[in-house]
C-alpha positions as CSV (number, residue, x, y, z in Angstrom):
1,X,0.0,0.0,0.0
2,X,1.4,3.5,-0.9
3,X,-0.1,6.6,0.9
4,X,1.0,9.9,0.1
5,X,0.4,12.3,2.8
6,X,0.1,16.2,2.7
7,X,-0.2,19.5,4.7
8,X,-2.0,22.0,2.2
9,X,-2.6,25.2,2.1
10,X,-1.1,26.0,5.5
11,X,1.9,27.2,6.9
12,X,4.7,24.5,6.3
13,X,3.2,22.6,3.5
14,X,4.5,19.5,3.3
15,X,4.8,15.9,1.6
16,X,5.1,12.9,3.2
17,X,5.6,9.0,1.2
18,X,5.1,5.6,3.0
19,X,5.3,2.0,1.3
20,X,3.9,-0.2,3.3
21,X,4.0,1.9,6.5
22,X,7.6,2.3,6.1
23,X,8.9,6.2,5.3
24,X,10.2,6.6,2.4
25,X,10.3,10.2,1.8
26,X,9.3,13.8,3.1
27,X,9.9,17.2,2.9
28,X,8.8,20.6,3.0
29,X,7.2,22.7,0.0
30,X,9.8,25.7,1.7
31,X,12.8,23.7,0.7
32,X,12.3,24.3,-3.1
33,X,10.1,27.1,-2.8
34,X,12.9,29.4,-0.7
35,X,10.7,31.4,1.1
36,X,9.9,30.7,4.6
37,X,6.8,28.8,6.2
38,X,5.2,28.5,2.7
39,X,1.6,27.8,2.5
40,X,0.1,26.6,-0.5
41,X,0.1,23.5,-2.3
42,X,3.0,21.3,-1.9
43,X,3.9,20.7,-5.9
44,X,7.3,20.3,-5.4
45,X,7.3,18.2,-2.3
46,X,4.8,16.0,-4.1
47,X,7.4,15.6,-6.8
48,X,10.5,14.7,-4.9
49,X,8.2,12.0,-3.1
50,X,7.0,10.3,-5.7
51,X,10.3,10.7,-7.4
52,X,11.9,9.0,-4.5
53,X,9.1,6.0,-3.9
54,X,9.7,5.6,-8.0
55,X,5.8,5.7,-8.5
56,X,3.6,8.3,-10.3
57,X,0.0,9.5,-9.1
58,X,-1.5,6.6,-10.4
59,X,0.1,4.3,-8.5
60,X,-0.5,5.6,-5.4
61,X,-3.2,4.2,-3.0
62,X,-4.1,6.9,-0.7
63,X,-3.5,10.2,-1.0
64,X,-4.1,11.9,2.6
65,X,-4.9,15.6,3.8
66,X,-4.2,16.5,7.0
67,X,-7.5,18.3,7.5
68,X,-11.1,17.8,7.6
69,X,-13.5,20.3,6.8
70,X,-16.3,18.2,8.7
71,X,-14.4,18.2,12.2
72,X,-16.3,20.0,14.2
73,X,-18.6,21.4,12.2
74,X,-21.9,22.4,14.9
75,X,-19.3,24.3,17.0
76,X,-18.0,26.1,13.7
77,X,-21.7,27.3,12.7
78,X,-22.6,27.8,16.5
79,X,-19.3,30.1,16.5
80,X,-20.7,31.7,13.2
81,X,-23.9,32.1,14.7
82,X,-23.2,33.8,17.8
83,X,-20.9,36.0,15.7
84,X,-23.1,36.9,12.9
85,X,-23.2,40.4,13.7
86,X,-19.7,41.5,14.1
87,X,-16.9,42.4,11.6
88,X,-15.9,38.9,10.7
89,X,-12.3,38.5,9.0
90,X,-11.5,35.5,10.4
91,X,-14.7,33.5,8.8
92,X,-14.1,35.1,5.6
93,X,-10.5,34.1,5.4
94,X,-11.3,30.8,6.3
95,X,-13.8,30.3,3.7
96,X,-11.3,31.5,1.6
97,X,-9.1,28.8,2.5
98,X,-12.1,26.4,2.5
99,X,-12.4,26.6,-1.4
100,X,-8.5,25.6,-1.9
101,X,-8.6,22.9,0.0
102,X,-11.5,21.9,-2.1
103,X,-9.7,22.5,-5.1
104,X,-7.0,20.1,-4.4
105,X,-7.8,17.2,-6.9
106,X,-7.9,20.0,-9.5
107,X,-4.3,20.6,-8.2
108,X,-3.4,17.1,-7.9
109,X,-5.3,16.3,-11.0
110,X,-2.6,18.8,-13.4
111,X,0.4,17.7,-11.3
112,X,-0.5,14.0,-12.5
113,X,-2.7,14.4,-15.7
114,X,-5.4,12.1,-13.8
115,X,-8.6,13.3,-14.1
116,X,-10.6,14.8,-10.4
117,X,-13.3,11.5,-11.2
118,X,-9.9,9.2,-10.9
119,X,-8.2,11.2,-8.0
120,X,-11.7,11.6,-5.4
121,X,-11.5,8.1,-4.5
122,X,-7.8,7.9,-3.5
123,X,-8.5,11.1,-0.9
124,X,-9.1,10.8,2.8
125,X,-9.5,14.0,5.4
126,X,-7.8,13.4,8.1
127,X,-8.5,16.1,10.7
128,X,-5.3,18.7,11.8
129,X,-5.2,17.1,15.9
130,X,-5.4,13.2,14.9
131,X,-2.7,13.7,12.3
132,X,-0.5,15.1,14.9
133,X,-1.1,12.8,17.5
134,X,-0.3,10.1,14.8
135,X,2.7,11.9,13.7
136,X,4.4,11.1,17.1
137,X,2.4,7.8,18.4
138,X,2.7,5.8,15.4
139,X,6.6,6.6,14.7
140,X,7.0,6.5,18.4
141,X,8.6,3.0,19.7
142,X,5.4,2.3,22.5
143,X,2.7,-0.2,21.7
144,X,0.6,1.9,24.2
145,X,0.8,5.6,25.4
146,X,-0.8,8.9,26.0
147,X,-0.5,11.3,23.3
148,X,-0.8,15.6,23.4
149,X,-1.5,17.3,20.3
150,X,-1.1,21.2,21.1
151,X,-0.6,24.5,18.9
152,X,-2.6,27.6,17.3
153,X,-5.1,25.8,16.2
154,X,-6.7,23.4,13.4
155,X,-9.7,22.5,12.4
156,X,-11.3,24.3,15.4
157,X,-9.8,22.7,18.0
158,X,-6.5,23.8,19.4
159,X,-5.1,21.2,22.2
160,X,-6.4,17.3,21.9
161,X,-5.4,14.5,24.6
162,X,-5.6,11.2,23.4
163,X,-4.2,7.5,24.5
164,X,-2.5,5.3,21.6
165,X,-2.7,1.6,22.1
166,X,-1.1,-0.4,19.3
167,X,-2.6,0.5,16.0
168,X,-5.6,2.9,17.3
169,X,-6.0,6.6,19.0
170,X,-8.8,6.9,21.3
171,X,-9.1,10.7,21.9
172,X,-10.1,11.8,25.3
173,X,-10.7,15.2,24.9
174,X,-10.0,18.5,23.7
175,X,-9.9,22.3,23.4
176,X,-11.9,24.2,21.5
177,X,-10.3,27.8,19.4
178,X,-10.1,30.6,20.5
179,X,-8.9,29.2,23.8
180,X,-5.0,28.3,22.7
181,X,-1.9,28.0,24.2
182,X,-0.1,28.4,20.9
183,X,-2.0,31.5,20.6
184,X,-1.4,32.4,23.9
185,X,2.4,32.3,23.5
186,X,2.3,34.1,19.8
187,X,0.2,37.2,21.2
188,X,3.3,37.6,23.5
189,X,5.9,37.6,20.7
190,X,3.9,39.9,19.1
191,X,3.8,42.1,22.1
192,X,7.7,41.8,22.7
193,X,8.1,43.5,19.1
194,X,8.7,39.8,16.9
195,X,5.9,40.4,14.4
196,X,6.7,37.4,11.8
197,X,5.1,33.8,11.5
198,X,7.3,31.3,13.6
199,X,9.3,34.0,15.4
200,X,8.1,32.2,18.9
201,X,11.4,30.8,19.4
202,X,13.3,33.8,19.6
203,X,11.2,34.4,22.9
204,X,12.5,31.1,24.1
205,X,15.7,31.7,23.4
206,X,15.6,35.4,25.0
207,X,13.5,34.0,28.7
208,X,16.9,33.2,29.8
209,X,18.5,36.6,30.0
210,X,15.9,37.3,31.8
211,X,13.9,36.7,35.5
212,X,10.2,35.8,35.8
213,X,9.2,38.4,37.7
214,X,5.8,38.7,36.2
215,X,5.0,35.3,37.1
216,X,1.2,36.9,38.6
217,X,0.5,38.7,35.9
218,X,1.0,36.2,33.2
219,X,-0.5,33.3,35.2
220,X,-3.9,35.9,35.4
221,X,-4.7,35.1,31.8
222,X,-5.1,31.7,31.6
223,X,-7.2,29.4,33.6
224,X,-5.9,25.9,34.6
225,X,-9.1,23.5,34.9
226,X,-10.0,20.8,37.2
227,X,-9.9,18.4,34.2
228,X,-6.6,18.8,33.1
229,X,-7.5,21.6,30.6
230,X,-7.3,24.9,30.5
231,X,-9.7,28.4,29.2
232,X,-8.3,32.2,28.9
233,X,-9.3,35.7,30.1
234,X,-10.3,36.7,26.2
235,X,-10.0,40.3,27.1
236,X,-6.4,40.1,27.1
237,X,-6.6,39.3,23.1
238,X,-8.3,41.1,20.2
239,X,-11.6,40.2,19.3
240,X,-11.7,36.0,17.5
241,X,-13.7,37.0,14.6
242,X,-11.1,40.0,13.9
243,X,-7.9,37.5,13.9
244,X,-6.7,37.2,10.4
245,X,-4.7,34.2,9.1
246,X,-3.7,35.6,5.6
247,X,-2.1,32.8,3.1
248,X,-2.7,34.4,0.0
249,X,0.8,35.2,-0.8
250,X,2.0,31.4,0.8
251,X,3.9,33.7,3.4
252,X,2.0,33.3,6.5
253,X,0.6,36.3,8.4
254,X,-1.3,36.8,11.2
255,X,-2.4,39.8,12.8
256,X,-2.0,41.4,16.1
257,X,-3.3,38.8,18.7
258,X,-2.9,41.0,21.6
259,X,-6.0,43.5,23.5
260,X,-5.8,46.4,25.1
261,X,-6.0,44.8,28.1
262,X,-2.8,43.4,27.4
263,X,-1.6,46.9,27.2
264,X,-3.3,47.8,29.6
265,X,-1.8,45.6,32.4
266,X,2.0,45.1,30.4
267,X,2.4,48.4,29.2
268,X,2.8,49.8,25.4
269,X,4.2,46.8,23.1
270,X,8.0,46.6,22.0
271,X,8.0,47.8,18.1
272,X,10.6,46.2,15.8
273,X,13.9,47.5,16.1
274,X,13.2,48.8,19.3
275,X,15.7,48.5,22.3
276,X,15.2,44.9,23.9
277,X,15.2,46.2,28.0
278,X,15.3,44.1,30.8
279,X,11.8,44.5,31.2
280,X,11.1,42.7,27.7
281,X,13.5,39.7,28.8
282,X,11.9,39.1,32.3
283,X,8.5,39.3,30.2
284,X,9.5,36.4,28.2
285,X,11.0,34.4,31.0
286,X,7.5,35.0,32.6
287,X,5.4,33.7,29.0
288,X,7.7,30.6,28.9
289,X,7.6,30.1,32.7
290,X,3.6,30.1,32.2
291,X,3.3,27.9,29.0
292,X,5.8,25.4,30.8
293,X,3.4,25.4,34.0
294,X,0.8,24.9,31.5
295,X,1.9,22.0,29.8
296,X,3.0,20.3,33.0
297,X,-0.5,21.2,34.3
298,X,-2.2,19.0,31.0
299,X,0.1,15.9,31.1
300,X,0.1,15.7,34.8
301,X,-3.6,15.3,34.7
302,X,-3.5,13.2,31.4
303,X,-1.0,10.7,33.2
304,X,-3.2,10.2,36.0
305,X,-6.4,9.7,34.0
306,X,-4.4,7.1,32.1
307,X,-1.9,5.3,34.3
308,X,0.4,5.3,31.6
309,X,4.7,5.8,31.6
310,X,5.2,6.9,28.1
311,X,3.7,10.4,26.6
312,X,3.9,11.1,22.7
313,X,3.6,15.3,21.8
314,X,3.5,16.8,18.7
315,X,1.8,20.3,17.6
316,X,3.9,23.6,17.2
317,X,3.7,24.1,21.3
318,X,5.4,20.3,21.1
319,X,8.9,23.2,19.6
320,X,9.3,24.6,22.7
321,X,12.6,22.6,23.3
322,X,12.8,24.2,27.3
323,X,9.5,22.8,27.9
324,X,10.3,19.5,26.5
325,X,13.3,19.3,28.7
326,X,11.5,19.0,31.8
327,X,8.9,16.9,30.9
328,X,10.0,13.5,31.9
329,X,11.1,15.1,35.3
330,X,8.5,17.1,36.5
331,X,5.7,14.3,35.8
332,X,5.4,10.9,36.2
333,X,6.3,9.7,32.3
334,X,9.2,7.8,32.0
335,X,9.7,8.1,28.4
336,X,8.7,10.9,26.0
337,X,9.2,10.7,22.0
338,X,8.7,13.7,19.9
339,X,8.9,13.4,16.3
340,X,11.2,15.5,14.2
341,X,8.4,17.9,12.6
342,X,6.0,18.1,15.9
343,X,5.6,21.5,13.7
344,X,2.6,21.8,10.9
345,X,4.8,20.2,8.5
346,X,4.3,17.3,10.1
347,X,0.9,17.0,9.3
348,X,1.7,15.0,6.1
349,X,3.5,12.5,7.7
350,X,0.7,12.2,10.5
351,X,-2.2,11.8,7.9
352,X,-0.6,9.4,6.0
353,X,0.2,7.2,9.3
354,X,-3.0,7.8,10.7
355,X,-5.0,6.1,7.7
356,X,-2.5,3.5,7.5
357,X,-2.6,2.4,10.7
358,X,-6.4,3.8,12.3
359,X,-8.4,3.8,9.9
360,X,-6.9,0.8,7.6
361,X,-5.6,-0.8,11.0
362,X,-2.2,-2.1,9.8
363,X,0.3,-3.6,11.4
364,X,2.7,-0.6,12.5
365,X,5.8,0.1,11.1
366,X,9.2,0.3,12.8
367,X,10.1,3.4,15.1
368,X,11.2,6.5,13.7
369,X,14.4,7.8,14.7
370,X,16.1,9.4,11.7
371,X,15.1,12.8,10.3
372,X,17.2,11.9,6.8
373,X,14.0,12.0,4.5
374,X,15.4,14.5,2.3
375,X,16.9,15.7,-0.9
376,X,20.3,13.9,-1.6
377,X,23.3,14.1,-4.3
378,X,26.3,12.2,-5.6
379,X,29.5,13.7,-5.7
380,X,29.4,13.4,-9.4
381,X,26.3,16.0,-9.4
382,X,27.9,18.0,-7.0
383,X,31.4,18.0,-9.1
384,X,29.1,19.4,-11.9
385,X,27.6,22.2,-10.1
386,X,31.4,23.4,-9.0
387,X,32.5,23.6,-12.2
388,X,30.0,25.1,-13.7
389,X,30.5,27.6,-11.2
390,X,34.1,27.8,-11.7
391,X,35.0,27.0,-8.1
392,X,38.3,25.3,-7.0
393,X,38.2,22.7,-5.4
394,X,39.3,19.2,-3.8
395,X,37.4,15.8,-3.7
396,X,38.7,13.8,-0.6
397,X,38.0,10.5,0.8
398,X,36.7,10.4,4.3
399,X,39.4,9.5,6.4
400,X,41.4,12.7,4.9
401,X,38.5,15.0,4.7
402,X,37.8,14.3,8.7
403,X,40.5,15.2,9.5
404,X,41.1,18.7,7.1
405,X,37.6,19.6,8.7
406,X,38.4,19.3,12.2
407,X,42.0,21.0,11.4
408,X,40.1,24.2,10.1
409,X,37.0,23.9,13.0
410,X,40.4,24.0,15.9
411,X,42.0,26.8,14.1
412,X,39.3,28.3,14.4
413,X,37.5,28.5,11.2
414,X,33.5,27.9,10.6
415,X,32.3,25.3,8.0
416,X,29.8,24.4,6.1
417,X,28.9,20.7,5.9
418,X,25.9,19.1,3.3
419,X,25.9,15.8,3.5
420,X,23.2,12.7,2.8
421,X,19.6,13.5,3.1
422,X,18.0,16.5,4.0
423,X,16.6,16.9,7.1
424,X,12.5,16.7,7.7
425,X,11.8,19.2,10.3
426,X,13.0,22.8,11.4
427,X,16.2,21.8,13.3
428,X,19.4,21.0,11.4
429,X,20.5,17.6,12.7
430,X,23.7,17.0,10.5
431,X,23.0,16.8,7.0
432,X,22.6,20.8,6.1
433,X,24.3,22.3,9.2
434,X,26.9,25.2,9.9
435,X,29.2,23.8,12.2
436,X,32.4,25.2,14.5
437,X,34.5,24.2,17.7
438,X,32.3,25.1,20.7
439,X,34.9,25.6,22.8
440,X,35.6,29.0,20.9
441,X,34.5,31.5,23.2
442,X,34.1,34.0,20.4
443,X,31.8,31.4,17.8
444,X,28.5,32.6,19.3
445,X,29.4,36.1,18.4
446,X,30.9,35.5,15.0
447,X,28.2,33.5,13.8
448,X,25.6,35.4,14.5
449,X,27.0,38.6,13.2
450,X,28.7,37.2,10.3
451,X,27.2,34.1,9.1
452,X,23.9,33.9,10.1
453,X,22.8,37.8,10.6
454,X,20.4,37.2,13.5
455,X,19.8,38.5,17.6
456,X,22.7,38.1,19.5
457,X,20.9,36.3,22.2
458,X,20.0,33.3,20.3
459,X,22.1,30.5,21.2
460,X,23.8,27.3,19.2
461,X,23.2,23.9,19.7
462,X,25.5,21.2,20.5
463,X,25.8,18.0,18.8
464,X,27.0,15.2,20.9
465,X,28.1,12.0,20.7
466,X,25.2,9.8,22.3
467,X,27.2,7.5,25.1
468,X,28.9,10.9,26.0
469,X,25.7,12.6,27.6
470,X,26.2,12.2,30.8
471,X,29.7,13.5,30.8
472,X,28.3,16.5,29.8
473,X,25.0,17.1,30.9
474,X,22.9,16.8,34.1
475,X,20.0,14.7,32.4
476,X,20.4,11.8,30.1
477,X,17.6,11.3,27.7
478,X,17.7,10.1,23.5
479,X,17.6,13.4,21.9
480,X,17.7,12.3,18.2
481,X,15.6,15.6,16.8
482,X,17.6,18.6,19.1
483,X,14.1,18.9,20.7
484,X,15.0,18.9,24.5
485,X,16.8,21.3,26.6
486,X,19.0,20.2,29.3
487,X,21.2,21.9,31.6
488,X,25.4,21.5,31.3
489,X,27.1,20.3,33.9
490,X,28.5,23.3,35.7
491,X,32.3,22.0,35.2
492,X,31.7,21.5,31.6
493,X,30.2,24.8,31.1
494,X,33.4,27.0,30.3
495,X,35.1,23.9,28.5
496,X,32.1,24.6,26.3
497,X,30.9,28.0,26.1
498,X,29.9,28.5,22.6
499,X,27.2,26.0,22.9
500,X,26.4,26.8,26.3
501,X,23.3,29.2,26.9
502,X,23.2,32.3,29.6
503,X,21.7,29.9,32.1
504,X,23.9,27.1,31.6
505,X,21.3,24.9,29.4
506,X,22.5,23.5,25.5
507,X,19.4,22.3,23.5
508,X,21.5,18.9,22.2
509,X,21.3,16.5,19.8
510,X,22.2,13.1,20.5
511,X,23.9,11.7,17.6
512,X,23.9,8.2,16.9
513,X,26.2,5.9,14.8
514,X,23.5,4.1,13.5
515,X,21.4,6.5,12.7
516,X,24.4,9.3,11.4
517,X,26.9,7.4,10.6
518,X,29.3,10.0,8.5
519,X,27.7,12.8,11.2
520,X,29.0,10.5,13.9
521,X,32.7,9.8,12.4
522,X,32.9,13.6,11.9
523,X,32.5,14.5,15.8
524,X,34.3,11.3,16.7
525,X,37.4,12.8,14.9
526,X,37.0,16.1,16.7
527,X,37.0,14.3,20.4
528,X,40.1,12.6,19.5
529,X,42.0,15.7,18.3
530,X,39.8,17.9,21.1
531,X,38.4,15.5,23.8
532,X,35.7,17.0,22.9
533,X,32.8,14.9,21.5
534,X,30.5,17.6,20.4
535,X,30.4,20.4,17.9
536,X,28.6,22.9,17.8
537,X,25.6,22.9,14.8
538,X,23.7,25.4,13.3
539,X,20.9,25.2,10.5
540,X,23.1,25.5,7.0
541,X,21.2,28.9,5.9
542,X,21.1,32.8,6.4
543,X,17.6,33.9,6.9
544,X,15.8,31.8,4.3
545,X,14.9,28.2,4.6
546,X,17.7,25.3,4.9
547,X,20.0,24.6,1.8
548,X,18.1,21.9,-0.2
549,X,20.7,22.0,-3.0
550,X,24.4,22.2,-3.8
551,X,24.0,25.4,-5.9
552,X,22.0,26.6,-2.4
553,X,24.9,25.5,-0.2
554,X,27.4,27.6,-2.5
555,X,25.5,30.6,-3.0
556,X,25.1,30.8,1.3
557,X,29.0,29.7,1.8
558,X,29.7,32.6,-1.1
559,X,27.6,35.3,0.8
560,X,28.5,34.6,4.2
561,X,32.2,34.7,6.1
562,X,32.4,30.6,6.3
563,X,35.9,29.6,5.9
564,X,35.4,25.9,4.4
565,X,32.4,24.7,2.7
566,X,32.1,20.4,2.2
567,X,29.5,18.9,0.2
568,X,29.5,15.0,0.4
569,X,33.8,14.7,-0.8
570,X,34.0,18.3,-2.3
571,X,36.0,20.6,-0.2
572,X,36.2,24.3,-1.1
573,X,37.7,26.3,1.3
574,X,38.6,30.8,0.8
């Protein structure tokens, strides 16, 4: 059986291809596209699946959405009707999207040159929450577990709870929209003067230069239920039907989430550009404090309605690394798995894995522990693109290449390393990735003035060889996707200070031989030269999407101040 799964004209579109269960392929539509968070149809990721499963349209059993217009649909017109007065944007830009995602055969239908009558029967809705929840239960390694879906919002509801149990998800309940934690957090990045789509983690990564102090006020908006769920204060937020979610560019904007009450109680918002003061940075330590509290609040209540050790989350709240971090310790799961696009982008692999499994109740397939579901290229292809360029440079075996890349990282010198598949998610994980030594005090700096052009108080991640966790850090947990935060030991801290954040925490990535084999060898060289075992990774990119190409890599490596750039053999170096 071959499903092809999609997320469609929503932020991250996305393709996802499974052969029997078993992932063959997926990607997001922004990888080709270039432009950030593009919502549309995912043409090109559709391409590159079926390109990679070596099938066409026609051969294709399933083809899944990752939405269903019919979820929910009596609390939708009850919403409608109880709105039918006011100034309604956000119904009109919803119906708006309505018709798209109607159109979608006619989409699919010119991609393939199969008519809509021969495409209708391969499509099944699957609605926004159930595809996330199967996005982490069904590549998670548990035969039974609880599962939390949470973010904005989809399909009207915005935070589902739900137990997995081999190949079916009973959900237990949910949350309805407005009411959204996701929402929630993006009103305050608005506030704090970070005005794009997805910009929520630069309020993450500032909370730690700052102290909660605001703890009171925060905690005033939300309301923490008996049952484990949660409602707001809605004056704190502009008025539901005024929200706007606009796609019709395929950039994502929303508008201005915030009230006056907001105002009223915080003070004016931070503008763009604006100074960041103290105040703003104990503000964010506050929102993230509060979401954390709020998440613990759900799964604490969900593990004691289910009785159950192991907790599956996905959902663009499932991002918040910090969060994640503390999960396992501050409730009574033993074992968490997050997949590596919790994100909307996920949504394609979810739908596809919910039909499979649910609804056509197949056996499930293996565990899902490698990101590498990406574009790929020989050396040969890559030779070609260097000399078309007219670009010197050297094609080395492993063994000598290791080793010339760990020279220039201990020099210190910043590199550029594209190698195997691309990676499915947000987070660079090895395969498209800036890298440099992060015992180099003066990395953080350079990188972010130089390379990557971004705030200053956004930290780097550290890569680290798996069996070495403990050595360096106070929690030991698989960290496969760089979606937890731990802290650093305190002796290790100044051995590593590039990676190391103002509070002492790195958001790692456990890197496995297995899974990253050349990834792996790479660091491994590094510890023997350094003692080290970890280097420090960034995304391979400069405010645009990840490199998806070799031409990409170059162009970046060309622009920027990186002093080596390796793709697969191919060394070029300044």
């Amino acid at each position: 059986m071959i499903i092809l799964g999609l997320n469609a004209y929503h932020a991250d579109s996305s393709a996802a291809i499974f052969k029997d269960g078993a992932l063959i392929a997926a990607t997001e539509e922004e990888r080709f596209r270039r432009i950030k968070h593009w919502a549309g149809f995912p043409s090109e990721a559709i391409k590159f699946c079926l390109k990679e499963a070596g099938v066409t349209l026609k051969e294709v059993d399933y083809i899944c959405i990752g939405r269903d217009p019919k979820a929910k649909v009596w609390k939708k017109v009850l919403f409608v009707l109880k709105n039918i007065g006011r100034k309604n944007t956000l119904l009109s830009d919803r119906i708006k999207n309505s018709g798209k995602v109607a159109s979608i055969e006619t989409e699919l239908s010119a991609l393939s040159g199969l008519s809509e009558k021969e495409l209708k029967p391969k499509i099944v809705n699957v609605e926004h929450h159930r595809s996330h929840l199967a996005s982490a239960f069904f590549a998670s390694p548990f035969q039974e577990s609880a599962i939390l879906s949470i973010d904005g919002s989809g399909d009207f509801t915005t935070t589902m709870i739900a137990v997995g149990k081999g190949n079916q998800i009973e959900v237990l309940d949910s949350v309805d929209f407005p009411v959204s934690a996701g929402l929630f957090y993006t009103a305050f990045t608005q506030y704090l003067g970070f005005p794009h789509y997805g910009d929520e983690y630069k309020v993450m990564g500032l909370a730690p230069y700052g102290e909660p102090k605001y703890l009171d006020e925060v905690r005033k908006i939300l309301i923490l239920k008996p049952d484990g769920l949660f409602d707001w204060e809605s004056e704190y937020f502009a008025p539901t039907t005024e929200i706007k979610l606009d796609y019709s560019t395929h950039v994502p904007v929303i508008s201005t989430l915030y009230g006056q009450k907001m105002i009223d109680v915080f003070g004016p918002s931070r503008q763009p550009g604006d100074e960041l003061t103290q105040y703003h940075k104990d503000l964010a330590a506050s929102v993230q404090r509060v979401c954390e509290e709020l998440i613990l609040h759900i799964l604490n209540h969900l593990q004691k309605r289910t009785g159950l050790k192991n907790i599956c989350i996905a959902g663009g709240v499932a991002q918040n690394s910090v969060a994640n971090g503390k999960i396992v310790e501050k409730t009574n799961f033993e074992n968490l798995y997050l997949p590596s696009a919790g994100h909307d982008a996920g949504i394609s692999m979810g739908s596809a894995l919910y039909a499979y499994n649910h609804i056509f109740k197949s056996s499930r397939g293996s565990a899902v522990y490698s990101a590498y579901t990406g574009s790929r290229f020989s050396n040969e292809e890559i030779e070609d693109v260097l000399k078309k360029n007219n670009v010197k440079y050297q094609r080395l075996s492993d063994e000598v290449l290791f080793e010339k890349i760990v020279d220039k990282l201990i020099e210190p010198g910043v590199v550029g390393w594209f190698s195997g598949r691309a990676e499915f998610g947000p987070r660079a994980l090895g395969a498209r990735s800036i890298i440099a030594d992060p015992r180099n005090p003066k990395a953080k700096d350079l990188l972010n003035s130089k390379i990557k052009r971004r705030e200053s108080f956004r930290p780097f991640a550290p890569s680290i060889l798996k069996e070495y966790t403990a050595e360096f850090f106070e929690k030991v947990e698989d960290v496969p996707f760089m979606e937890k935060v731990f802290p650093i030991r305190k002796e290790k801290r100044e051995l590593i200070p590039a990676v190391t954040h103002v509070d002492g925490t790195g958001r790692l990535q456990t890197v496995a031989r297995e899974v990253s084999p050349r990834y792996y060898a790479l660091i491994d060289q590094f510890r023997q030269k350094t003692g080290v075992p970890i280097l420090l990774n960034t995304s391979f990119n400069e405010n645009e999407p990840i490199v998806n190409t070799p031409q990409e890599a170059l162009d970046c490596f060309l622009r920027t101040q990186m002093d080596m750039l390796v793709l697969e053999n191919c060394v070029v170096e300044r």
